[in-house]
C-alpha positions in Angstrom: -111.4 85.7 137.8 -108.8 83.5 138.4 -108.7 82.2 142.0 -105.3 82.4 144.0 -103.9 78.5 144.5 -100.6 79.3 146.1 -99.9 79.1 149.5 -98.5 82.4 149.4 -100.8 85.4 151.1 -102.5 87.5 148.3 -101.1 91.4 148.7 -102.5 93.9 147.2 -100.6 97.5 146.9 -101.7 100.2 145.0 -99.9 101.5 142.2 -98.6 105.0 142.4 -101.6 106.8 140.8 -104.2 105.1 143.1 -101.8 106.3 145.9 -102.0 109.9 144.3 -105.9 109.2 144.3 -106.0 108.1 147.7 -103.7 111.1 149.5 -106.3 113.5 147.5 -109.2 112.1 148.3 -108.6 112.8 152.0 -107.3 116.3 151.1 -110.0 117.4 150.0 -112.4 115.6 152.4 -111.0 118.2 154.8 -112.0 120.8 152.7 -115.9 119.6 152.6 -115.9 118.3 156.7 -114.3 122.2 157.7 -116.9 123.9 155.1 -120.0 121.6 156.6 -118.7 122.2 160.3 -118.5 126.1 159.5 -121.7 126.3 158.3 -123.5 124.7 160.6 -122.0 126.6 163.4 -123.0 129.8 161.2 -119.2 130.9 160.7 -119.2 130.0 156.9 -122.3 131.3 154.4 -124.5 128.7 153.1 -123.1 130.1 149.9 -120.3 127.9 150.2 -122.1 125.1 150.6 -121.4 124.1 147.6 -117.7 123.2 147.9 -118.8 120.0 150.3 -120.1 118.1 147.0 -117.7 119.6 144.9 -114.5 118.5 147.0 -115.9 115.2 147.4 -116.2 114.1 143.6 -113.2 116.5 142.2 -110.8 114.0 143.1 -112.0 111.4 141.4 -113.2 113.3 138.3 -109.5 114.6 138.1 -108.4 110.9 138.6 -110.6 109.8 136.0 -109.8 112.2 133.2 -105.8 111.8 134.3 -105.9 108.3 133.5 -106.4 109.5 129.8 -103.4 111.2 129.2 -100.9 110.0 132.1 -99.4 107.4 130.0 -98.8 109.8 126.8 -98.1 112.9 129.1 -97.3 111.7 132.6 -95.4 114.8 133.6 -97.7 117.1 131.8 -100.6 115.7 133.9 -98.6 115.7 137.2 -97.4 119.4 137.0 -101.3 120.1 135.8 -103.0 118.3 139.3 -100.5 120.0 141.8 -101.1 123.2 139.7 -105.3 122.6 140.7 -104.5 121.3 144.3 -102.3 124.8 144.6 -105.1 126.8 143.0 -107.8 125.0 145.2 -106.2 125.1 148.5 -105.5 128.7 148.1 -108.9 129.7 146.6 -110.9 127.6 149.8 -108.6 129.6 151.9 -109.3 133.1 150.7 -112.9 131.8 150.6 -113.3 131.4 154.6 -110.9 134.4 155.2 -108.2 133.1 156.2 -109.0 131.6 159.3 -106.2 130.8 160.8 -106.6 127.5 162.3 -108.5 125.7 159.0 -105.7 127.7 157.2 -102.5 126.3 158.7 -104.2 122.5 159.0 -105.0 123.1 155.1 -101.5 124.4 154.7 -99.9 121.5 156.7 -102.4 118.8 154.8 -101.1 120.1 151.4 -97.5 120.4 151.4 -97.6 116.9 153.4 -99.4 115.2 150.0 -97.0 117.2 148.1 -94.2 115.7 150.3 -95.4 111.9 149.9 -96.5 112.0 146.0 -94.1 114.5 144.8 -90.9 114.2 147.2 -89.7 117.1 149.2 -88.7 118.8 146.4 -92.0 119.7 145.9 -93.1 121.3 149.4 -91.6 125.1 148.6 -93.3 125.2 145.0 -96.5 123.8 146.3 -96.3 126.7 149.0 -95.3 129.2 146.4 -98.3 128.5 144.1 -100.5 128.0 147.4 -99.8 131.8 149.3 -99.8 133.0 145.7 -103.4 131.9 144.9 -104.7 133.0 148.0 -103.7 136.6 147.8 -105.0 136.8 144.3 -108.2 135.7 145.0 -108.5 137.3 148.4 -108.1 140.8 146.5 -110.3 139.6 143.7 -112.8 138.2 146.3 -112.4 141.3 148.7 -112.6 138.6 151.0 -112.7 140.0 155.0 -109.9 138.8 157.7 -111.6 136.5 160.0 -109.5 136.2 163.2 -111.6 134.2 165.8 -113.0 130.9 164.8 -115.4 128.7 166.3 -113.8 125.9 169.0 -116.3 123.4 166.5 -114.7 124.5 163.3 -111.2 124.3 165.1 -111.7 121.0 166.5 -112.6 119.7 163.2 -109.6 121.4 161.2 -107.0 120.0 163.9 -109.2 116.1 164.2 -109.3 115.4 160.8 -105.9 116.8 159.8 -104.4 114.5 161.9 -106.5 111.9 160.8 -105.6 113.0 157.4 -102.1 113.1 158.3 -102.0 109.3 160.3 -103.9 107.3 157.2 -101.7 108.5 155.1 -98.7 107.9 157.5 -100.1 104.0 157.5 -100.4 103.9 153.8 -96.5 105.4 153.3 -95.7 102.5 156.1 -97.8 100.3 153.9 -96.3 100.5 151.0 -92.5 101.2 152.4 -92.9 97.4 154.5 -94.2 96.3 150.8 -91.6 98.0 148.7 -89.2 95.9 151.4 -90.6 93.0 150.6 -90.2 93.4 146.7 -86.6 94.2 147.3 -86.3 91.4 149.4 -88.2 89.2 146.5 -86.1 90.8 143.6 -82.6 89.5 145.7 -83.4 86.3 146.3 -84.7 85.8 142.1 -81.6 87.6 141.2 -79.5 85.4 143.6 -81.5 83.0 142.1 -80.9 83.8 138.5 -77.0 84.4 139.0 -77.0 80.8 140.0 -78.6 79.7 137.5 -76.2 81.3 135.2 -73.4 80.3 136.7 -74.6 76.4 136.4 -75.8 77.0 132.6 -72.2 78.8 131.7 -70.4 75.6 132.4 -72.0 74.9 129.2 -70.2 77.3 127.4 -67.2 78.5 127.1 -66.6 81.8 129.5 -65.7 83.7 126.5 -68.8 83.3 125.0 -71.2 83.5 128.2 -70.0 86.9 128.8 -70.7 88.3 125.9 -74.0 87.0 125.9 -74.7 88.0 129.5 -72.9 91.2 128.7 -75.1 92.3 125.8 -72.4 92.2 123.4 -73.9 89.0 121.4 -77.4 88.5 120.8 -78.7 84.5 120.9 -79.6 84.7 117.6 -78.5 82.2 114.2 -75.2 84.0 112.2 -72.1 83.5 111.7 -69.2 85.2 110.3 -65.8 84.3 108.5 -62.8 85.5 110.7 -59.2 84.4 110.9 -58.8 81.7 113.7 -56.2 79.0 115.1 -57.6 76.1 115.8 -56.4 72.9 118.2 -57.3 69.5 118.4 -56.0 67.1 121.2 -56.9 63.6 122.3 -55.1 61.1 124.2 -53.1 58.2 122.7 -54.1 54.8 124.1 -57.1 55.8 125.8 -59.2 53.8 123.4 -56.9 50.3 124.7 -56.7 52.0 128.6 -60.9 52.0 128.6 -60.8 48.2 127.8 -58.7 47.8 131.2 -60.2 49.9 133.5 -63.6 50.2 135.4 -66.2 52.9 134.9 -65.8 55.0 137.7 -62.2 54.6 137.3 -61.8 55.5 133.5 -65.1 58.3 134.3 -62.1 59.6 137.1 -59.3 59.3 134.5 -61.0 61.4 132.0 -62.9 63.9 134.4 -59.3 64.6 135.5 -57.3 65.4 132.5 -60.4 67.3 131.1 -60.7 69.4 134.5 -56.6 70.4 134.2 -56.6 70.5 130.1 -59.4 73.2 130.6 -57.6 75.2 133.0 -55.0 75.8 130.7 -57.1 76.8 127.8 -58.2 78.9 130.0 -54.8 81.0 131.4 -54.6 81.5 127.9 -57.2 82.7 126.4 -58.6 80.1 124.7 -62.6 79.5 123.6 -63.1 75.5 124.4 -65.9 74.2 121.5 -66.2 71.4 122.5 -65.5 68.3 124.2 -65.4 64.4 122.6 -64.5 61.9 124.5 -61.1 62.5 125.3 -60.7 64.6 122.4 -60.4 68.5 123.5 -61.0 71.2 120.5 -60.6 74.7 121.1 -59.9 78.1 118.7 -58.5 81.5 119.1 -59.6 84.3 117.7 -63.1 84.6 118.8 -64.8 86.1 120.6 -62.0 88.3 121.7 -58.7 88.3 119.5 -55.3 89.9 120.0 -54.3 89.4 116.4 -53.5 86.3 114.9 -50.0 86.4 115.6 -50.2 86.4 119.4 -53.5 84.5 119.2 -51.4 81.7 117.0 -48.7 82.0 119.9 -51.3 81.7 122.5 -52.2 78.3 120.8 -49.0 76.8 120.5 -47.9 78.2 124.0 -51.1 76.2 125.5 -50.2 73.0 123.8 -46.8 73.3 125.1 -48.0 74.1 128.7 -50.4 71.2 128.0 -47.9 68.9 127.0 -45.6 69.2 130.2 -48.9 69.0 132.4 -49.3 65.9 131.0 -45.8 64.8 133.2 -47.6 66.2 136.5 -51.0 63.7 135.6 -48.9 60.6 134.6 -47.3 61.0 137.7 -51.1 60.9 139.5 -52.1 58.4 137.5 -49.1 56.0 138.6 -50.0 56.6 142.0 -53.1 55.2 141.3 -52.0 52.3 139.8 -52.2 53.0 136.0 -48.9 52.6 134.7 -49.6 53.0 131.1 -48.2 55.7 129.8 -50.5 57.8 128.6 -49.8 60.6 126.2 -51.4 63.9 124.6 -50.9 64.1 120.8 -52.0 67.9 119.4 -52.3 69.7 116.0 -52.7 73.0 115.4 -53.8 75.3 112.3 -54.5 79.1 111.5 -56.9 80.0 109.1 -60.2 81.7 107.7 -62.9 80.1 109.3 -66.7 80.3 109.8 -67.7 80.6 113.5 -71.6 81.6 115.3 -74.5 80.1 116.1 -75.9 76.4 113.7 -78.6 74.7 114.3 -82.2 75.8 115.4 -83.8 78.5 117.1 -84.6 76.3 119.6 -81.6 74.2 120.0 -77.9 76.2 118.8 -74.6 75.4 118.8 -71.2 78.2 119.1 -68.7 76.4 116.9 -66.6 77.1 114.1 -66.3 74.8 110.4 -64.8 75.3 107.5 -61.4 73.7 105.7 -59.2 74.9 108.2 -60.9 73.4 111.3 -60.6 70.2 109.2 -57.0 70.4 108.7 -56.1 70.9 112.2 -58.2 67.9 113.2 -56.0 66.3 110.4 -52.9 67.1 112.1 -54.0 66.0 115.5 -54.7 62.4 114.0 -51.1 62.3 112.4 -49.1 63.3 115.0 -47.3 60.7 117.4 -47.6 60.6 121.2 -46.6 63.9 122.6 -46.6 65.8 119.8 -47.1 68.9 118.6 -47.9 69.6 114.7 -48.7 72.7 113.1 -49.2 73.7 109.7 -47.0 76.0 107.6 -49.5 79.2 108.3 -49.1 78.5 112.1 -45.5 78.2 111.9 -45.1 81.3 109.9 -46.8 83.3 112.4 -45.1 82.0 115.5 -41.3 80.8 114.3 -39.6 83.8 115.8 -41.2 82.5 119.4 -41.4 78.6 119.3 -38.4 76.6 117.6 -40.0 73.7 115.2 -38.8 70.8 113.0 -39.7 70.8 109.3 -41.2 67.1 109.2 -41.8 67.8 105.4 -44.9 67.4 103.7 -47.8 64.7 104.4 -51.2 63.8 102.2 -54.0 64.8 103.9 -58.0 63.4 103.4 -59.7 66.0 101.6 -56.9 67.9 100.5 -56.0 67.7 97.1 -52.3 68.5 97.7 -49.5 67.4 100.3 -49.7 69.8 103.6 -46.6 71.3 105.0 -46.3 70.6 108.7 -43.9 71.6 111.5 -43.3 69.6 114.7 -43.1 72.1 117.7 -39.9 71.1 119.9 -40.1 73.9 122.7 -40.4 77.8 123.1 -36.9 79.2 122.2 -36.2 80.5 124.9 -36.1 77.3 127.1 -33.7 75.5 124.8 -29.5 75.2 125.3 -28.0 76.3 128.5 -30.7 78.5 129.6 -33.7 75.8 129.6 -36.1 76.6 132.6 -37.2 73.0 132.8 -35.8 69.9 134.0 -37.2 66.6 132.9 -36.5 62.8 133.1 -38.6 59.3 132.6 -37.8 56.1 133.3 -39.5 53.3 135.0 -39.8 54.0 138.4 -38.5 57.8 138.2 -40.6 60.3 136.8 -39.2 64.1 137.1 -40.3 67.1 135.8 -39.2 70.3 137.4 -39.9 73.7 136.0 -38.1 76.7 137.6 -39.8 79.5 135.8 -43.6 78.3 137.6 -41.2 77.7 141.2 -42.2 80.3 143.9 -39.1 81.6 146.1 -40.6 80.7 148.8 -40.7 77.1 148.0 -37.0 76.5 146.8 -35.8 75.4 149.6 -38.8 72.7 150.2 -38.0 72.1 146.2 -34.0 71.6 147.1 -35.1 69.3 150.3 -37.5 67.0 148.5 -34.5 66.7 145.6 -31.9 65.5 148.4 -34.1 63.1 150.1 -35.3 61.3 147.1 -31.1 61.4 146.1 -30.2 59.9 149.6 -32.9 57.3 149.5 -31.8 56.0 145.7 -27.9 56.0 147.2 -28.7 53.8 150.3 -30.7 51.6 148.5 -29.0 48.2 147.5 -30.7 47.6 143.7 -30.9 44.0 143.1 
């Protein structure tokens, strides 16, 4: 046996059968202490005698040949033990004829077991079974009414039933202050194990983390083809602004941009694979999918959300004294891919490869700084939403013929007169102001901000 090391306190509780064997046990010990008591006073015939050893070693014969068949038949062998304790209880109580005080202790000590091992839902069937036994073998028996016991036999029936009825009180208090604990225990691990979640789903993409933690997908190798959009981003002149800056600085930079890029994917829908460097690649389509229309509008409709965000960072990034302007180039392609689980069964990976992925990484290294190129498929499924310029055809590595690309200008709806969005750049003036994401409650601060910045510029005297 292996000896206990922890500094925890060993607790043992016994399982519900041992309880059952327990609570029986000192049922039927009343049975043998009222028969010896009864006897020796010369109320009970030494005929009965033998129900002391029998009601000593029936419980744990019944225990022992229970064990057998509880797993295979567990309510087959339950319904079969309250079925004896009925028969038993009713037959002892026909057997010393009824005697009133015994009787009603006996009574009292059986439907209480039948209330602690079988709930009360038990008591009036135990009862049932109990009266009915009893008559039937009074009648058979032609056992004789006794009415006045002896004060001995009375003082035992009443002792030990509440001796009876307090142990087993302890043991329900017992195992109810235990049962506590092991809620208490199972919180904590499970608070436990939800934070632990929560830190290894920052891993993964929240897509995929729910279905996993929902059930839905098992952590197993496979992969299937389905019809995605994929996007590639990375930021132009980060290489050159990581020769300038510090560590810490450039760590800042990037933890920044990643941080805000992600939050976007996110609002729409978005499954982020992966991060390099600065280089952000996500897909739509999987594990959840609307289509691949609006999952192809969902793309484009990030990378334009993206895009403008980038105004809000440069602006941050100023104030921290990085005036190069940095800028987000993006490229975007739907297509039949193969996404699940590569690698090993130890170590595995939820991406997505294949000739399409390939292509929109393509596209991402051809565009030019803050723009948006998507191939013909994209275009087709999202022209009627998002106005583009035909930028002709370019050769691509590892295709054999020249891809068809479009350069995304702006959602229709935002261009002419009815543009939501206003925005300007120049050195020293950096303005990007969007009225469609501009609460009502803020105008006003909005409108105040506007005219202060317009009376400072008119007072000041520009050499």
């Amino acid at each position: 046996m292996k000896a206990n090391t922890s500094n925890t306190p060993l607790t043992i509780t016994p399982s519900a059968p041992f309880r059952e064997l327990y609570s029986r046990v000192l049922a039927y010990m009343f049975i043998a202490v009222v028969i010896a008591a009864g006897t020796a006073v010369g109320f009970f015939s030494y005929n009965l005698l033998w129900l002391v050893p029998y009601a000593l070693l029936y419980p744990h014969f019944s225990y022992f040949i229970a064990t057998k068949f509880r797993q295979r038949y567990p309510l087959a062998v339950q319904r079969s033990l309250f079925s004896l304790d009925a028969l038993h209880t009713g037959a002892v109580i026909a057997l010393i004829g009824f005697a009133i005080i015994p009787t009603l202790m006996g009574l009292l000590i059986a439907l209480f077991s039948a209330l602690i091992i079988g709930g009360i839902g038990l008591m009036l069937p135990m009862l049932i079974a109990i009266l009915i036994f009893a008559a039937g073998a009074g009648v058979l028996l032609q056992t004789p009414l006794t009415l006045e016991v002896p004060l001995l036999v009375s003082v035992v029936s009443v002792v030990f039933g509440a001796v009876y009825i307090c142990v087993t009180a302890y043991f329900v208090h017992f195992q109810g202050v235990y049962l506590a604990k092991a809620q208490l225990d199972i919180k904590r691990e499970q608070e436990k194990a939800a934070r632990l979640a929560q830190n290894l789903a920052k891993y993964l993409s929240p897509q995929v983390w729910q279905t996993i933690f929902s059930g839905k997908r098992t952590v197993s190798l496979g992969t299937q083809r389905k019809k995605l959009t994929v996007f590639f981003s990375d930021i132009k002149g980060f290489t050159e602004l990581s020769e300038e800056l510090e560590a810490e600085a450039l760590t800042d930079v990037l933890n920044t941009y990643l941080n805000e890029m992600s939050k976007i994917v996110l609002k729409y829908g978005g499954t982020i694979d992966k991060f390099i460097g600065d280089s952000v690649m996500v897909f739509f389509g999987d594990p959840t999918t609307q289509g691949s229309k609006k999952d192809a509008i969902a793309a484009v409709s990030m990378a334009i959300a993206m895009r403008k965000h980038m105004k809000v960072l440069r602006q941050q990034w100023r104030a921290q004294g990085i005036d190069k302007p940095l800028e987000i180039r993006m490229g975007i392609n739907t297509g039949y891919c193969t996404v699940g689980n590569f690698g090993a069964d130890t170590r595995m990976d939820y991406t997505i490869i294949g000739r399409e992925v390939n292509l929109a990484s393509r596209l991402e290294s051809a565009a030019e700084a803050g723009e948006i190129l998507m191939s013909n498929e994209t275009y087709s499924l999202t022209k009627d939403v998002v106005m583009a310029r035909d930028k002709g055809q370019i050769n691509v590595k590892g295709f054999s013929r020249p891809i068809q690309i479009f350069q995304v200008v702006d959602f229709r709806r935002d261009l002419g007169a009815t543009s939501s969005y206003v925005e300007h750049e120049l050195p020293g003036f950096s303005m990007y102001l969007d009225t469609n994401n501009i609460q009502n409650y803020d105008k006003e601060r909005v409108i105040g901000a506007l005219k202060e910045a317009a009376e400072r510029l008119r007072d000041k005297i520009i050499m």
